[in-house]
C-alpha atoms as a printed R data frame, in Angstrom:
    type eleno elety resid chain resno       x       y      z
1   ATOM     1    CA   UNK     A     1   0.000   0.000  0.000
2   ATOM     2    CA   UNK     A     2   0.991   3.294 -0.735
3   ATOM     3    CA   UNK     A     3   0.635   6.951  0.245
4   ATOM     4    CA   UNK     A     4   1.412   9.636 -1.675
5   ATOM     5    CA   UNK     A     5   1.399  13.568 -0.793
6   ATOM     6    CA   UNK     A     6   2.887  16.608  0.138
7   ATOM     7    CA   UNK     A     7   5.587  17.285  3.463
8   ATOM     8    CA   UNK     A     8   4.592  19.332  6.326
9   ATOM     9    CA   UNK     A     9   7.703  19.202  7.956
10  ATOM    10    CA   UNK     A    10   7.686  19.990 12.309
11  ATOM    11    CA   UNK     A    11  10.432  19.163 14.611
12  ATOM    12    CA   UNK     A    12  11.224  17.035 17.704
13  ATOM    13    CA   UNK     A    13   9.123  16.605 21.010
14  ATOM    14    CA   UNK     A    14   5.776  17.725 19.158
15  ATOM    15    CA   UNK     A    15   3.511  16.821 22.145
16  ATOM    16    CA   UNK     A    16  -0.220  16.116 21.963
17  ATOM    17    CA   UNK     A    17  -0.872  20.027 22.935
18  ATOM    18    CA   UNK     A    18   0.825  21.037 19.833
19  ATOM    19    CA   UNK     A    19  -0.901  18.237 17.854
20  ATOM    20    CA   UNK     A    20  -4.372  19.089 19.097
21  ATOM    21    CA   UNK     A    21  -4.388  22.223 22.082
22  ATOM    22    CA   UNK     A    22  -6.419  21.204 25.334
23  ATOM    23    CA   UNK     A    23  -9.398  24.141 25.439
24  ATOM    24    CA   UNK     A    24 -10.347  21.845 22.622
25  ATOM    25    CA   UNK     A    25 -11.194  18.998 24.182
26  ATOM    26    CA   UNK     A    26 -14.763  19.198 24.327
27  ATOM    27    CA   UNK     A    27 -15.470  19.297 20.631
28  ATOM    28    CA   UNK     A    28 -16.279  15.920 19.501
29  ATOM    29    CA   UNK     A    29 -17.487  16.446 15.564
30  ATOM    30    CA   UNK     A    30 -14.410  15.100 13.866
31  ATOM    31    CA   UNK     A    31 -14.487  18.063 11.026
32  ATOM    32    CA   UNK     A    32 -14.238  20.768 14.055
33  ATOM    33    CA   UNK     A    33 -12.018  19.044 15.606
34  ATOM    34    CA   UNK     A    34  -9.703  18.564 12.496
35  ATOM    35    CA   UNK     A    35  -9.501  22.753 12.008
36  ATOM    36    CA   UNK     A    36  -7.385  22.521 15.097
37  ATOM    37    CA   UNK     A    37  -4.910  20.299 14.237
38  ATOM    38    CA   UNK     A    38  -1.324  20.995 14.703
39  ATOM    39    CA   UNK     A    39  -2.417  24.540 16.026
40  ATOM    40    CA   UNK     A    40   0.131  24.607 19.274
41  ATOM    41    CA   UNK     A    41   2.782  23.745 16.990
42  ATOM    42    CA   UNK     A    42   5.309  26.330 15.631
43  ATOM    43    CA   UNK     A    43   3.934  26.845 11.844
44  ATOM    44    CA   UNK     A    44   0.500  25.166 12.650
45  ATOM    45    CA   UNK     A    45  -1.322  28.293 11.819
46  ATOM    46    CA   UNK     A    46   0.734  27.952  8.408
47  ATOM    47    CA   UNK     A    47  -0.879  24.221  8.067
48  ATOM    48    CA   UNK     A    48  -4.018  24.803  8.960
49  ATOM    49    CA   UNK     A    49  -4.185  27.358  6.173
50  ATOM    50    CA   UNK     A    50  -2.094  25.820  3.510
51  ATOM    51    CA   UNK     A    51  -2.983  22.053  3.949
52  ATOM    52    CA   UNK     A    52  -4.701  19.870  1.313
53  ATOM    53    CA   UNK     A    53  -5.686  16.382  1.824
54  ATOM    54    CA   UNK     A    54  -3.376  13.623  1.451
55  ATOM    55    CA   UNK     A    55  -0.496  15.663  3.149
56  ATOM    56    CA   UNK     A    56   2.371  14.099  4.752
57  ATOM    57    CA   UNK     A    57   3.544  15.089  8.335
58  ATOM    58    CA   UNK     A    58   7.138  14.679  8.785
59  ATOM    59    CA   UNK     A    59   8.516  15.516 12.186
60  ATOM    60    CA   UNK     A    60  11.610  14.413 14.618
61  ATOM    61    CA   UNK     A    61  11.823  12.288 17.244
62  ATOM    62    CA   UNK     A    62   9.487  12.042 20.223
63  ATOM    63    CA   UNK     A    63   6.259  13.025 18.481
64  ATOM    64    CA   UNK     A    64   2.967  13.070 20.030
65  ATOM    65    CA   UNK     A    65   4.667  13.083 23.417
66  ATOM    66    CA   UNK     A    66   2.799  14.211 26.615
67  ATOM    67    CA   UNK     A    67  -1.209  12.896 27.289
68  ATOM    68    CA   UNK     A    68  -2.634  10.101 26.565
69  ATOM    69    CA   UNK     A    69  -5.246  11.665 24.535
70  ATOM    70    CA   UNK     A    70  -6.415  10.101 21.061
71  ATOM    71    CA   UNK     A    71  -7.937  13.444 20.169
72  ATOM    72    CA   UNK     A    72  -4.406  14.092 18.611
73  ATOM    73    CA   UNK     A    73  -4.430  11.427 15.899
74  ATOM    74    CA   UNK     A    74  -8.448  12.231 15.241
75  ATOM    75    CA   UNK     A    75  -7.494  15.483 14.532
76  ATOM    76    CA   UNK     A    76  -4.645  14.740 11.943
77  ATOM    77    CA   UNK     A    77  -6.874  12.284 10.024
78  ATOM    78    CA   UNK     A    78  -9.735  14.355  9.932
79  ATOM    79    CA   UNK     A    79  -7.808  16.822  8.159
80  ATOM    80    CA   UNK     A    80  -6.742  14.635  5.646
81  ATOM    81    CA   UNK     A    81  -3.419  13.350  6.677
82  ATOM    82    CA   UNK     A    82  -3.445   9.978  5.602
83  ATOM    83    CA   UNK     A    83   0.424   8.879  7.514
84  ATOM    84    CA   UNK     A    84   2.872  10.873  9.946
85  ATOM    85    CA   UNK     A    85   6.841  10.207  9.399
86  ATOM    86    CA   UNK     A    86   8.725  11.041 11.830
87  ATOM    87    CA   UNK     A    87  12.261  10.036 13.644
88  ATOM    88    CA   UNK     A    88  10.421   8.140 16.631
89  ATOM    89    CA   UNK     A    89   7.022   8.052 18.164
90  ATOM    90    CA   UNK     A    90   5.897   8.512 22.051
91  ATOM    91    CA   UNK     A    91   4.716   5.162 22.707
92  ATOM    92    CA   UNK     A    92   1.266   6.180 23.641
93  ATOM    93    CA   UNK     A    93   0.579   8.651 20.722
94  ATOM    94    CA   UNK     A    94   2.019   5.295 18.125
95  ATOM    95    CA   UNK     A    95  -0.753   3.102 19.968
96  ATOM    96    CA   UNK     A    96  -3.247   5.329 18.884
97  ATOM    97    CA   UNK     A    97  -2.566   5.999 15.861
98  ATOM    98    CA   UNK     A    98  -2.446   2.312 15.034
99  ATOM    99    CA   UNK     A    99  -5.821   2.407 17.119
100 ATOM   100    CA   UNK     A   100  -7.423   4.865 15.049
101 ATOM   101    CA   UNK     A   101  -5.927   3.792 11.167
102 ATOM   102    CA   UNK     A   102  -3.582   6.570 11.335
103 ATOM   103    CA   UNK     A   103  -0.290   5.073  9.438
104 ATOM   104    CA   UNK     A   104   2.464   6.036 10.734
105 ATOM   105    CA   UNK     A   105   6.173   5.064 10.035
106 ATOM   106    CA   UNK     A   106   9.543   6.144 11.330
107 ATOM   107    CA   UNK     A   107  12.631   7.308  9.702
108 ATOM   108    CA   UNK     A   108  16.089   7.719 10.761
109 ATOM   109    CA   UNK     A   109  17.000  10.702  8.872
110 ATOM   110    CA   UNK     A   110  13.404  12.764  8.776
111 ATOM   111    CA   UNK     A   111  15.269  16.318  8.221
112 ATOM   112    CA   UNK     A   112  16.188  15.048  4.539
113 ATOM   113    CA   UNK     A   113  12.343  15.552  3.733
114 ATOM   114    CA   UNK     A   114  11.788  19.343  3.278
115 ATOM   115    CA   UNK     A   115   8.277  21.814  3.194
116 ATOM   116    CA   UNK     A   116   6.502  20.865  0.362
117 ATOM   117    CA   UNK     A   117   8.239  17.853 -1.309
118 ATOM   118    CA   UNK     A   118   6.404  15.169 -2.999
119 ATOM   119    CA   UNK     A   119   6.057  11.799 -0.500
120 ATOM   120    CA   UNK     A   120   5.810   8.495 -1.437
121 ATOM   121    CA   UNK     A   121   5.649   6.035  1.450
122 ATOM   122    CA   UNK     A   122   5.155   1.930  1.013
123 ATOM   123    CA   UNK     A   123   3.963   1.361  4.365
124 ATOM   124    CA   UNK     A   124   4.408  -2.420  3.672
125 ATOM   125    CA   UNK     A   125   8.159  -1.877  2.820
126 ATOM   126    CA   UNK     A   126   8.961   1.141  4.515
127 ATOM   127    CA   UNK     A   127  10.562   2.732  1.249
128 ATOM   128    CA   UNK     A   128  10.129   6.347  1.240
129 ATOM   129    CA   UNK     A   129  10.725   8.199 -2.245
130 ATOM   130    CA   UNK     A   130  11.318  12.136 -2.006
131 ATOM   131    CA   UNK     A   131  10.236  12.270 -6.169
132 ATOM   132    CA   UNK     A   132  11.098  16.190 -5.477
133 ATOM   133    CA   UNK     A   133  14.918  15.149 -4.492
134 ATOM   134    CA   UNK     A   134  15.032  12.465 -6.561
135 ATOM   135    CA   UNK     A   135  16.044  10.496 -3.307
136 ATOM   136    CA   UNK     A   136  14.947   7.282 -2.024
137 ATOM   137    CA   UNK     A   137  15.080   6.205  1.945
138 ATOM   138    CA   UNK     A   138  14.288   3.621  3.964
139 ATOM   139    CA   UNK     A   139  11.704   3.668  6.839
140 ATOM   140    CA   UNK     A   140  11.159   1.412  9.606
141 ATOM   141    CA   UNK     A   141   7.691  -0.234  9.307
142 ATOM   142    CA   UNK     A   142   5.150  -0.992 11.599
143 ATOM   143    CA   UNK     A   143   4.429  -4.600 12.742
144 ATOM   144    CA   UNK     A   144   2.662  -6.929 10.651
145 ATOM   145    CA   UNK     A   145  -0.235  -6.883 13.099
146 ATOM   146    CA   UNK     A   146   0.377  -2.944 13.455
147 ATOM   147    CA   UNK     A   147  -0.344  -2.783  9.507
148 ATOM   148    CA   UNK     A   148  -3.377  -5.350  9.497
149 ATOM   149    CA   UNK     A   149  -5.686  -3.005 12.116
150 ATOM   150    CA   UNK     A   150  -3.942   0.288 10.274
151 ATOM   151    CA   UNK     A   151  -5.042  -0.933  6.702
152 ATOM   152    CA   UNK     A   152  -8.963  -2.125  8.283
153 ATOM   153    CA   UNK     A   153  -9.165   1.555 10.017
154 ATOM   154    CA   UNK     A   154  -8.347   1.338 13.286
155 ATOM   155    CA   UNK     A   155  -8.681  -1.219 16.120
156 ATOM   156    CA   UNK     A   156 -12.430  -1.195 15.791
157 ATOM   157    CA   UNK     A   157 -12.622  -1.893 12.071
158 ATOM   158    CA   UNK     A   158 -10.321  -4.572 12.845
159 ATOM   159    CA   UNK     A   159 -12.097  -6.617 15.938
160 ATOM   160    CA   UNK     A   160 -15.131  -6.432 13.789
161 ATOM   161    CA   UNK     A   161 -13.519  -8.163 10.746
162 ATOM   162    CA   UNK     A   162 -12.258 -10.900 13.343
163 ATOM   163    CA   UNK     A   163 -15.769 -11.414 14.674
């Protein structure tokens, strides 16, 4: 499977705050909640403006650190983002995002992948082509069970296809 779009790029220790700010927290229609994604971070005013569908986030290591909320992933998929690349994850922000069909896959060298390139990721493989560098990397995937409840939509998706 592959994902194809445009970088967003945001650096390390992007914590759930940054991803989606806490006065927020009582919206619960997905498409609100989506105009406030990656708000606290520096540039999210920037992305929320200037995003299309489809985009990539690329960020540094640590991201989605801090709560436990899954508001943060909601947020980034209901504007569009359809997989987050970044150096590491916070453990609790990667289980949601598997837990919500939000791919996800790291990279070692995320800082390679400037504003605006054009993103290819095989989430099977982990092969990420920068098609606006000409470059080709390589990305760690997720588990094979990791990828089976991303590519049904989430966890729920998932358990229901096992019933």
């Amino acid at each position: 499977m592959k994902i194809r779009g445009r970088g967003w790029c945001f650096g390390d220790d992007i914590d759930t705050d940054q991803i989606y700010p806490g006065k927020y927290l009582p919206l619960t229609d997905k498409t609100e909640m989506a105009k406030h994604a990656m708000e606290g971070a520096e540039g999210g005013m920037d992305f929320i403006k200037g995003v299309k569908p489809h985009a990539v986030i690329i960020a540094g290591k640590n991201f989605g650190c801090g709560s436990s909320r899954e508001h943060a992933t909601v947020a980034i998929k209901g504007i569009g983002i359809d997989i987050v690349i970044a150096r590491s994850f916070a453990r609790i922000f990667r289980r949601n995002a598997v837990n919500t069909g939000l791919a996800i896959i790291e990279m070692d060298e995320p800082t390679r992948i400037k504003n605006n390139d054009d993103i290819e990721v095989d989430i099977i493989t982990g092969k990420i082509t920068n098609y606006s560098r000409n470059e080709v990397y390589n990305g760690h995937p997720v588990s094979p069970l990791e990828m089976d409840i991303m590519q049904a939509g989430g966890l729920l998706e998932y358990l229901k296809k096992m019933c």
